[in-house]
C-alpha positions, 0 to 999 in steps of 0.5 A, spaced: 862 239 139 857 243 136 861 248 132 858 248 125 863 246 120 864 247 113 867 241 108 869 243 102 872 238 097 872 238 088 869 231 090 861 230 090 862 222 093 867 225 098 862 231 101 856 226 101 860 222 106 861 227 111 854 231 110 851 231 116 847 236 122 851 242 123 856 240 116 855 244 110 858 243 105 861 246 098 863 243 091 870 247 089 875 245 085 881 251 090 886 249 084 881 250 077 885 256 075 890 257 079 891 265 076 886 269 080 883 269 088 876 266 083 880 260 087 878 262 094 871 263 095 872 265 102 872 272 105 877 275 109 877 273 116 871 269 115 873 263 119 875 261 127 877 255 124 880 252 119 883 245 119 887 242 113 889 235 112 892 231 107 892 236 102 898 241 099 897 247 093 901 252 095 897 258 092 892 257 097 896 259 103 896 267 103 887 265 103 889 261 109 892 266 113 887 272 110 881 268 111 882 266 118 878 272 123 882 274 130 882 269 136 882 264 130 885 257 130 889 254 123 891 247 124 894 245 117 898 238 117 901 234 111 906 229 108 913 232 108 919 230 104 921 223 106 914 220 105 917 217 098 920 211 102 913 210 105 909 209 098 904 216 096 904 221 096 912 221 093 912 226 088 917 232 092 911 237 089 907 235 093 911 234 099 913 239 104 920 242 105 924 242 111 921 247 115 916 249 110 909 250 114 914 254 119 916 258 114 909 259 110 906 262 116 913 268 116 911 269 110 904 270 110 902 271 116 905 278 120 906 279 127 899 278 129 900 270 127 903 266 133 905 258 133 903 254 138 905 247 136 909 245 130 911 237 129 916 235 123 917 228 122 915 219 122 908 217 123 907 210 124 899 211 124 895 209 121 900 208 116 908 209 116 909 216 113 913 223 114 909 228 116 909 235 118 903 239 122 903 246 124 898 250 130 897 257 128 894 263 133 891 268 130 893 273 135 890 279 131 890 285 136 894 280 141 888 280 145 886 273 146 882 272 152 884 264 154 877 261 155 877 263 146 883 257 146 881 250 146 885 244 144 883 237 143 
């Protein structure tokens, strides 16, 4: 839709398939250290748009929040507790809590963060799973033009 997008993945194989025009992309391992922002390559409010799917390190939410500039779109969707009973991911650390993508966004975010849809539940595609999926506004000064805010 011609938005330039940026993938980032510790994995070289997954980054070529998605390569492409307006796609750059960057080898990163966000989890190398796990002790400092080195992790978090990013500048603060730097993105309009940030999308994460199929992936939970709970370190990296605070980068999130601050890397995502005024007007931006966080949409952050991945298994939750329950998935064990579908097959993997089933290890509880990396399955969110009840409620958790919610609460991350609190404490986190400020007042300048707004939900605009959250889900908490069974999926049936493209395979049976629990999952959990948040969409935040970051409202930043509260003044955001309507025409800036597009779902698809």
């Amino acid at each position: 839709m011609g938005h330039r997008v940026l993938a980032v993945d510790r994995d070289a194989d997954a980054l070529a398939s998605v390569a492409g025009e307006g796609i750059a992309i960057l080898q990163h391992d966000l989890e190398a250290d796990g002790s400092s922002d080195a992790i978090w390559p990013f500048a603060p409010e730097r993105f309009t748009g940030i999308v994460v799917t199929n992936y939970l390190y709970r370190p990296l939410f605070p980068y999130l929040f601050s890397s995502l500039a005024a007007g931006g779109i966080l949409i952050y969707e991945t298994f939750a507790r329950g998935n064990e009973y579908f097959g993997k991911p089933s290890n509880p650390d990396y399955l969110l809590a009840p409620g958790e993508l919610l609460d991350a966004m609190r404490i986190n975010g400020s007042n300048r963060y707004r939900v605009i849809a959250f889900e908490d539940g069974y999926e049936d595609d493209p395979r049976p799973a629990m999952i959990q999926r948040v969409c935040v506004l970051n409202a930043g000064s509260g003044k955001i033009a309507a025409d800036n805010i597009r779902l698809f």
